[in-house]
C-alpha positions in Angstrom: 30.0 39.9 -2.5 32.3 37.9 -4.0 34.1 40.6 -6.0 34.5 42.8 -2.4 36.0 39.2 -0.6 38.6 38.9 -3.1 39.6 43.1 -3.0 40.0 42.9 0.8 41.6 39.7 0.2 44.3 41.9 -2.0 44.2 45.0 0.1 45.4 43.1 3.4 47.8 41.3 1.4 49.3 43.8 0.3 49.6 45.4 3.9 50.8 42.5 5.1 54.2 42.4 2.6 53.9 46.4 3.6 54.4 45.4 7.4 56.5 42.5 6.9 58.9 44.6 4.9 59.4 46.7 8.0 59.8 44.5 9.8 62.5 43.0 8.3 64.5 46.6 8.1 64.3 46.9 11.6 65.8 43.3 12.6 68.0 44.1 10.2 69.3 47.0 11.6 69.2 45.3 15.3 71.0 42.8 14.6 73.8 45.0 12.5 73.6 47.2 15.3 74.3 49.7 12.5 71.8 51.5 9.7 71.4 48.8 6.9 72.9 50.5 3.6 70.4 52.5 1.2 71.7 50.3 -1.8 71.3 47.2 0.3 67.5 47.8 1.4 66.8 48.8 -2.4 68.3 45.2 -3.1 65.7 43.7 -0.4 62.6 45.3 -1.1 62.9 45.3 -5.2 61.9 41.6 -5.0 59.2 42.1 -1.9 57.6 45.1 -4.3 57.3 42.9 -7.7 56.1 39.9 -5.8 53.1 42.2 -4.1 52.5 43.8 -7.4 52.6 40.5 -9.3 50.0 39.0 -6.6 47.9 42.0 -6.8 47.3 42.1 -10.3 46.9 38.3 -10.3 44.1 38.5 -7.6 42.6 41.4 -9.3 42.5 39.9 -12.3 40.6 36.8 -10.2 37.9 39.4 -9.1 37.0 39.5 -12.2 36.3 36.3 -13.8 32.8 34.8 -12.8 31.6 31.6 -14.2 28.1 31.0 -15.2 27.4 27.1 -14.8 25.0 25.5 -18.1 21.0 26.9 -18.0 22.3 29.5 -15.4 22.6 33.9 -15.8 23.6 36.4 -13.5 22.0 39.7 -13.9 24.4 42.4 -13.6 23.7 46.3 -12.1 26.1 48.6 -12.5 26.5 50.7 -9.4 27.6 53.9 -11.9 25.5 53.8 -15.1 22.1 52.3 -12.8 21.7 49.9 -15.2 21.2 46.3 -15.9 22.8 43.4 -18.0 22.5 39.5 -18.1 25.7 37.8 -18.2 25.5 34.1 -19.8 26.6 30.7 -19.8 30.7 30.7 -19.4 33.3 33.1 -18.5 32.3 36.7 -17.7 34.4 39.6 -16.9 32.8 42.0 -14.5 34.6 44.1 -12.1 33.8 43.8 -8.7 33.4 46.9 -7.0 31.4 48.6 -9.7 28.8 46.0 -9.7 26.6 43.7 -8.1 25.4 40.3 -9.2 22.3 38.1 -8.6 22.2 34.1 -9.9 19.0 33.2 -11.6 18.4 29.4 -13.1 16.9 30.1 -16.4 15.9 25.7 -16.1 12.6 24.4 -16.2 11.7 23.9 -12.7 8.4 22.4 -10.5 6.3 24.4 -7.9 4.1 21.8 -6.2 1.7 22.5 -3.4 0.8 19.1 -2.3 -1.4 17.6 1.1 1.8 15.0 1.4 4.3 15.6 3.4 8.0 16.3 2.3 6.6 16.7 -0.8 6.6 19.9 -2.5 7.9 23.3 -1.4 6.5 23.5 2.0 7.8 20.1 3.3 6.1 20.6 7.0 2.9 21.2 6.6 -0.1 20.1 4.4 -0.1 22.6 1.0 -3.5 21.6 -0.7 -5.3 23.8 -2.5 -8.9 24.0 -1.4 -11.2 26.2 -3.3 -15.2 25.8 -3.7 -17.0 24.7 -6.7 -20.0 26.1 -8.2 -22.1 24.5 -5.6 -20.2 25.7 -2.8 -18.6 22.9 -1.6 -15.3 22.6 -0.9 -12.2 20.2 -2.5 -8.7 20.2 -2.3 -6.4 19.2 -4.9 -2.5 18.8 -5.1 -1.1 20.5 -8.4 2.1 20.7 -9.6 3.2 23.7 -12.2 6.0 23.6 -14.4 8.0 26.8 -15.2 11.2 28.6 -16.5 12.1 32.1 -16.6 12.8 33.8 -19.7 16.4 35.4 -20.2 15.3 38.0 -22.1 13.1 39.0 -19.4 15.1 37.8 -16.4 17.2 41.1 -15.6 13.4 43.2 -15.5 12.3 40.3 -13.5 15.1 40.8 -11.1 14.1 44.7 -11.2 10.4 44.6 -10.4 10.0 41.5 -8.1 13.7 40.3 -6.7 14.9 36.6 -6.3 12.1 35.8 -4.0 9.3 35.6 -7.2 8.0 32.3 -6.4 6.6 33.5 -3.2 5.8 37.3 -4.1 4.2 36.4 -7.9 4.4 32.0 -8.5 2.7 31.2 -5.5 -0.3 33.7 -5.4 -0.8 33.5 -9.1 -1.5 29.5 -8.5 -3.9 29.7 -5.7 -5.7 32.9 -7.3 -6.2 31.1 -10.5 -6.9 27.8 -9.4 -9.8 28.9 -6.7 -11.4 31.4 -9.5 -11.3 28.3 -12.3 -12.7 25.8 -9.5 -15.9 27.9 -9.3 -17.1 27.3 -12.7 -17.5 23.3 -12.4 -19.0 21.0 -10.2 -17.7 18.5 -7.3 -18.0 15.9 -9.1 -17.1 17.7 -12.9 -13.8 18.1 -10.9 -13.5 14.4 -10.0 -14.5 12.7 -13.1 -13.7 13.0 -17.1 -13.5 17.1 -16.6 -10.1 16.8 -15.2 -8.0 17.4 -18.1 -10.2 20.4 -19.3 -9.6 21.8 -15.5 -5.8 21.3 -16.3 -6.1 23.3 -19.5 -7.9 26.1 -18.5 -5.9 26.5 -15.7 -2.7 26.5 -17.8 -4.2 29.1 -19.8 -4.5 31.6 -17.3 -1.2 30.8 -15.4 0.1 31.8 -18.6 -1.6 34.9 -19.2 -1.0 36.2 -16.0 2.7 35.0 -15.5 3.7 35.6 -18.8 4.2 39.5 -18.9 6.7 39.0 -15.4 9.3 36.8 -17.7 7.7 33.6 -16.3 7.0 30.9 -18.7 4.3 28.3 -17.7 5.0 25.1 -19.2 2.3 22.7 -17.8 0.0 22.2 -15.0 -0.7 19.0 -13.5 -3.5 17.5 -11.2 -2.3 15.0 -9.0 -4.6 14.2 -6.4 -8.7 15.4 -6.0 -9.9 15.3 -1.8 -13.0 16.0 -0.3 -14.1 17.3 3.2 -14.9 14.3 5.5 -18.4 15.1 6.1 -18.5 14.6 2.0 -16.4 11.9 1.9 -19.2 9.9 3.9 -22.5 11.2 2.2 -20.6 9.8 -0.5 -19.9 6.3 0.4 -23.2 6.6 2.0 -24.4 7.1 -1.1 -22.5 4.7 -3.4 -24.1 2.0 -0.3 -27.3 3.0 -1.8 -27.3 2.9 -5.0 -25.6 -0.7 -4.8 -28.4 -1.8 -2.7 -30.8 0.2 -5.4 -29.0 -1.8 -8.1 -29.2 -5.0 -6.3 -32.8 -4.5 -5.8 -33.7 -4.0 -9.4 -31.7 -7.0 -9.8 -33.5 -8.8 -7.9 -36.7 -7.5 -8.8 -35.9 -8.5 -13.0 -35.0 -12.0 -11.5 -38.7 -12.7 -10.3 -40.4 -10.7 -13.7 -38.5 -13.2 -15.4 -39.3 -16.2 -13.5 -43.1 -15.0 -13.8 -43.1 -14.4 -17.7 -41.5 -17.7 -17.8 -43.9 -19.5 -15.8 -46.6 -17.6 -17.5 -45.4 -19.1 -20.5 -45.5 -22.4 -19.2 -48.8 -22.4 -18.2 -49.9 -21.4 -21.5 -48.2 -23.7 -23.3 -49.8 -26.5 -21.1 -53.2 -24.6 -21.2 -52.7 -24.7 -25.6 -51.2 -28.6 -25.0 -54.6 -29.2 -22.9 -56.9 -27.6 -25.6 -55.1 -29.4 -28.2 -55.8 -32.9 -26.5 -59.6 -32.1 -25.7 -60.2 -31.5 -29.8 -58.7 -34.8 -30.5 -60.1 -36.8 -27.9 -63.4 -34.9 -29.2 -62.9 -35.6 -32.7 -61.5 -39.4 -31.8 -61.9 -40.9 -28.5 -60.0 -44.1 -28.7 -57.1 -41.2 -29.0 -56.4 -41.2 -25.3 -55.9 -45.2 -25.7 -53.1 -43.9 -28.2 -51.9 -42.0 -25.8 -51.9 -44.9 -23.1 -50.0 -47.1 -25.0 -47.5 -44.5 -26.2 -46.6 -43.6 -22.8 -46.1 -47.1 -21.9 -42.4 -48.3 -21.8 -40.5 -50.3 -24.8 -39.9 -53.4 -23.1 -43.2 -54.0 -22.2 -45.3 -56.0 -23.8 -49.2 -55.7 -23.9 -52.0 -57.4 -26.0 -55.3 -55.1 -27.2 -58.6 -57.8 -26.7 -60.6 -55.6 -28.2 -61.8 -51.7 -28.2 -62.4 -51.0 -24.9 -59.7 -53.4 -23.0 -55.8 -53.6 -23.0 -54.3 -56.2 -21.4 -50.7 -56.6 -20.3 -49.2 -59.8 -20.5 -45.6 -59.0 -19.6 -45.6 -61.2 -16.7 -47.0 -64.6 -18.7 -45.0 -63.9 -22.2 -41.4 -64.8 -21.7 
């Protein structure tokens, strides 16, 4: 398009010195009231003829040049030969009118389909991917896939599928592959530790299925894991549970421990006990022993004899 601008550009430039070369002549002659001389209009319209042909072949020339900006091509058909060619980074010379040109960024670049809005391609509207898993619920999840065309393939590319290949190939390719890996795990494989394996496999067959198209699949990203709302509460209803459940049990080894304790207790007192009864068996003044032993250390008492103890901490200073 750019190429055609530029002839019509030349062509009505062109007409216009034509016309205003005529022009001239003919106030010329009004105002001599007498035909101008044929040496004196070749003296006027020798300078009028090099500055049209000089502007031409500048502006011709112009139609020309194209340059390609850094991580760019243009692929190239030739009207005449029906053929294609990729024209690189730089300055390019391809005549205008014989050909027709189509940019292509050959840069790594992101396709996200995401819940958020103004996020990802589709800005307006919510772009999640739900799919079902192998027990035929469903979850959504925001992904992000990194690609780049390659230039070797980009001008077949341009052949088969057109500029618009993130919507005719990109696009289905993700939601295809990501619904058919999806199926193969479990909610909850999907929302725990199988996440990076989910990100590989899927990689894998972006790759195989993009690949042949020229469309090089650099990585695939998770971002985000959602659930219905009906799921979203059987699960918190169930998380509720088991904290009660855990709570419980908690409570439950709290009083087996305070039994076992005070079943050790009471046999320790029950062993103290039996240990006592085989003294005071084998030696009964023992539990006179015992008496005194238990009696403080300031107070002072005086044994009579076997059978009495007196205390005389009121009469001893």
């Amino acid at each position: 398009m750019r190429g055609i601008f530029i002839f019509l550009f030349v062509v009505g430039t062109i007409v216009f010195l034509f016309l205003g070369f005529r022009l001239q002549r003919f106030f010329q002659r009004r105002r001599a009231g007498t035909e101008v001389p044929k040496e004196q209009r070749k003296k006027t319209s020798k300078p009028l003829v090099i500055l049209a042909g000089v502007s031409f072949l500048a502006l011709l020339f112009t139609s020309f040049i194209h340059v390609v900006p850094p991580g760019r091509a243009l692929v190239v058909f030739w009207i005449v030969t029906r053929t294609y060619s990729v024209a690189g980074e730089g300055v390019n010379f391809i005549p205008p009118l014989m050909s027709q040109i189509s940019p292509y960024d050959l840069r790594r670049v992101d396709y996200t389909m995401s819940s958020m809005l103004e996020e990802g391609q589709r800005k307006d509207s919510d772009d999640a991917l739900w799919a079902p898993t192998s027990e035929g619920l469903q979850v959504g999840i925001d992904l992000t896939c990194w690609y780049r065309l390659d230039p070797a393939k980009v001008a077949e590319l341009h052949r088969k599928i057109g500029p618009a290949f993130e919507e005719k190939v990109v696009r289905p390719a993700i939601r295809s592959t990501v619904r058919l890996t999806l199926s193969g795990y479990t909610i909850m494989d999907i929302y725990s530790n199988q996440r990076e394996t989910i990100q590989n496999e899927i990689f894998d067959k972006l790759s195989k299925q993009l690949g042949p198209d020229g469309i090089i699949v650099d990585g695939v990203a998770i971002r985000n894991v959602q659930f219905t709302t009906e799921y979203s509460r059987s699960i918190e209803e169930k998380q509720i549970a088991q904290q009660r459940a855990q709570k419980m049990e908690y409570v439950l080894l709290e009083e087996q421990k305070e039994a076992e304790r005070k079943i050790i207790e009471a046999e320790g007192k029950a062993k103290a006990i039996e240990i006592v009864s085989q003294k005071l068996r084998a030696n009964p003044n023992y539990i006179k022993y015992l008496y005194v032993d238990k009696l403080s250390d300031d107070v002072k008492v005086i044994v009579s004899d076997q059978s009495t103890i007196m205390d005389l901490k009121g009469l001893i200073p």
